[in-house]
C-alpha positions as CSV (number, residue, x, y, z in Angstrom):
1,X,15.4,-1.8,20.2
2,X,13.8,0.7,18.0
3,X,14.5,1.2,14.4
4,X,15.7,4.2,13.4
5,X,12.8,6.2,11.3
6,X,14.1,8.8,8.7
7,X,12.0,11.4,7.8
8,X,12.1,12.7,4.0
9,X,10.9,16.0,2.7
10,X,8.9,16.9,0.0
11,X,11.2,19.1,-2.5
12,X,8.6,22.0,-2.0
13,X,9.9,22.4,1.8
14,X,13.6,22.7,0.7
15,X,12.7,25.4,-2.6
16,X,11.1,27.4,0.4
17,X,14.0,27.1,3.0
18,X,16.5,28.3,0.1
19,X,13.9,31.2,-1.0
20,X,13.9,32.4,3.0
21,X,17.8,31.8,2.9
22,X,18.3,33.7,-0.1
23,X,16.3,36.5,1.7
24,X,17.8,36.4,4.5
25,X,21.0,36.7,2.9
26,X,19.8,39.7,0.8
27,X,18.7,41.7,4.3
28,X,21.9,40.8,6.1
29,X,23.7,42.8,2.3
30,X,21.0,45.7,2.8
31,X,21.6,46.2,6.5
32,X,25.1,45.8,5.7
33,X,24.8,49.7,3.8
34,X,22.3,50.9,6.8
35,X,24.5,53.1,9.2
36,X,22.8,51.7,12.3
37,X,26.3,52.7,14.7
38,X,27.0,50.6,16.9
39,X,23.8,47.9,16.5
40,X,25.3,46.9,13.2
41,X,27.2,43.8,14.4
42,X,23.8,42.8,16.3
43,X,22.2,42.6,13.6
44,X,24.0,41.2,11.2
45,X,24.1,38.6,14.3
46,X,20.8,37.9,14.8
47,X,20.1,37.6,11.0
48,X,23.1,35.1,11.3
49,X,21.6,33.0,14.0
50,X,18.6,32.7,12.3
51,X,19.8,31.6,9.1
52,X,21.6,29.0,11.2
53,X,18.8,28.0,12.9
54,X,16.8,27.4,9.8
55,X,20.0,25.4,8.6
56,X,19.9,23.0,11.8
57,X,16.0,22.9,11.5
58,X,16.1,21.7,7.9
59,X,18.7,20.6,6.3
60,X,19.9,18.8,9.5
61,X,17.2,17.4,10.4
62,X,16.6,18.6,14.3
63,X,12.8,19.2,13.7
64,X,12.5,15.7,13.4
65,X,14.9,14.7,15.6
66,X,14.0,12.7,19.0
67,X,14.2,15.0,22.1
68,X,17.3,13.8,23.3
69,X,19.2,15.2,20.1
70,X,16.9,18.2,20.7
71,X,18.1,18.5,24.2
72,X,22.2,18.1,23.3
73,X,21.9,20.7,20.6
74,X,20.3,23.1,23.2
75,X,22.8,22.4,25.9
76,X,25.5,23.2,23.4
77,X,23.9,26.1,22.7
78,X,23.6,27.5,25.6
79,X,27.9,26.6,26.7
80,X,28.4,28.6,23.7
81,X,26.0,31.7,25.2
82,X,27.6,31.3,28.4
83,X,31.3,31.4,27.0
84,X,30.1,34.7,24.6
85,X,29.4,36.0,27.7
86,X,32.6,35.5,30.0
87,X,34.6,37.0,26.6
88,X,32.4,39.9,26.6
89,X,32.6,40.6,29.9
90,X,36.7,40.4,29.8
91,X,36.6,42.4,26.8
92,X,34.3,45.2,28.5
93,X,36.7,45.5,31.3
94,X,40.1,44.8,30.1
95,X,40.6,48.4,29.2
96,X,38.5,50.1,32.0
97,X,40.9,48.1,34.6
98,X,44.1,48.9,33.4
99,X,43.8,52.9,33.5
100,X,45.3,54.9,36.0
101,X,43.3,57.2,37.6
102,X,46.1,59.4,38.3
103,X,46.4,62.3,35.8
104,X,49.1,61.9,33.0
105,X,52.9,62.8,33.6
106,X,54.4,65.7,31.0
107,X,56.0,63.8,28.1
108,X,60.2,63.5,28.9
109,X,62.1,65.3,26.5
110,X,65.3,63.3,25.4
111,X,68.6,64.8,24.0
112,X,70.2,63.1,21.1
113,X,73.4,63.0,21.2
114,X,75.5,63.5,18.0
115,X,78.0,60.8,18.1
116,X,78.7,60.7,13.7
117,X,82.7,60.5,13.3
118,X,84.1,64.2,12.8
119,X,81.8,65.9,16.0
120,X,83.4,66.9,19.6
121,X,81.1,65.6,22.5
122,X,83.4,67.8,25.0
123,X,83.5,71.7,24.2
């Protein structure tokens, strides 16, 4: 059986992972102020999955990690790009599905009828 090896990293590598995580941080809050319509939300996305990518890479310890491990997180990865998807794609139809494409009826007028003590209903 093989021993398991750990790896240890110099300080240096984990003062430069917080520097890029502190800037990444600082261009999600400046994009954040950017009216970029309707790309906002990818953005801030894709700044998001790279900051968690950086997280897996360092600070747990996949770049070191035997290919198997490799393999698992990339698998998981990819169920969870594959269920985005199928919510997405209900999401972009719900709405498109459930309108008639007959014109719209008049809006029905309704009567109240005054039934307070003291009023007549037949006159």
């Amino acid at each position: 059986m093989s021993e398991l090896v750990s790896h240890v990293e110099r300080k240096k590598v984990y003062v430069l992972v917080w520097v890029v995580l502190l800037c990444f941080t600082a261009l999600t809050t400046g994009v954040a102020y950017i009216d970029l319509g309707a790309f906002n939300t990818v953005v801030a996305l894709a700044i998001a999955v790279c900051k968690a990518s950086i997280v897996v890479l360092f600070f747990m310890h996949l770049r070191h990690s035997e290919k198997l491990i490799r393999l698992v997180v990339g698998v998981a990865v990819f169920w969870l790009c594959i269920l985005i998807v199928i919510s997405l794609s209900d999401f972009a139809t719900r709405f498109r599905i459930s309108r008639p494409s007959w014109p719209q009826s008049q809006p029905v007028t309704v009567h109240h009828l005054d039934m307070s003590p003291g009023t007549t209903t037949a006159e």
